[in-house]
C-alpha positions as CSV (number, residue, x, y, z in Angstrom):
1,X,128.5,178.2,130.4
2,X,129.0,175.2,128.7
3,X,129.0,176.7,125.3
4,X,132.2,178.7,125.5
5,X,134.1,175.0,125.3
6,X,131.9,173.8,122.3
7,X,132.2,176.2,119.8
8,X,129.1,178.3,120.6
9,X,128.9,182.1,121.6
10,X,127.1,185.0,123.4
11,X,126.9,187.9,122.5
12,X,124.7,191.2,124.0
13,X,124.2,194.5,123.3
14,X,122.7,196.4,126.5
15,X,121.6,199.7,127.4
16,X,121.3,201.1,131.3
17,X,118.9,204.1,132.1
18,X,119.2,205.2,135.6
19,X,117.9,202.0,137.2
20,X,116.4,200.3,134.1
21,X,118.2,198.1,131.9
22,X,117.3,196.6,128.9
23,X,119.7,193.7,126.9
24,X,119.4,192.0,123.6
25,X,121.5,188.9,123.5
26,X,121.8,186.0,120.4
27,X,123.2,182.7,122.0
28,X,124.5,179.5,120.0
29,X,125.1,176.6,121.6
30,X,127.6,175.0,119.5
31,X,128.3,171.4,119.8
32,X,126.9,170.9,123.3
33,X,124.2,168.1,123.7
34,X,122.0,169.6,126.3
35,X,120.0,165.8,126.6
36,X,123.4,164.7,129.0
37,X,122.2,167.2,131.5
38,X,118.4,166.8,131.5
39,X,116.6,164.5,133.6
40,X,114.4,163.2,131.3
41,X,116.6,161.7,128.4
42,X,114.7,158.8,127.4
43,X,117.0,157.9,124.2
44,X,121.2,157.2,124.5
45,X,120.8,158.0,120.3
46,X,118.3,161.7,121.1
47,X,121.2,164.5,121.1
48,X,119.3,167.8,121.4
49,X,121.4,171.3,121.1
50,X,121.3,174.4,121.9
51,X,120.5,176.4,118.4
52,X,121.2,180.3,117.8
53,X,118.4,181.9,119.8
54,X,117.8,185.8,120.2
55,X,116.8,187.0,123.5
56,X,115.5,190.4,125.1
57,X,115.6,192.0,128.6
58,X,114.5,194.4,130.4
59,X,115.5,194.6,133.9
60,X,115.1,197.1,136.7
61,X,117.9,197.8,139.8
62,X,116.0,197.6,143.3
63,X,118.9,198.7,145.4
């Protein structure tokens, strides 16, 4: 969520078979320091960002 007011993106490409569904999605995370929100930041000077990642799903509907 955060990345769509940072200058990142998300974009997927999906596919639905009857109840199956599989997804590929990239993600950036542009400018967003994900080190804010964790509980473990140990360092004010550690920024750690989300970088372009690729991602695949595969997912089945139950009802």
């Amino acid at each position: 969520m955060p990345m769509f007011f940072t200058g990142g993106y998300h974009f997927a490409l999906g596919y639905r078979y009857k109840k199956f569904r599989l997804r590929a999605s990239i993600i950036n995370g542009g400018t967003y320091n994900a080190e804010k929100a964790g509980i473990n930041n140990s360092s004010t000077d550690f920024k750690r960002y989300y970088t372009t990642s690729p991602g695949v799903f595969f997912g089945y509907n139950v009802w």
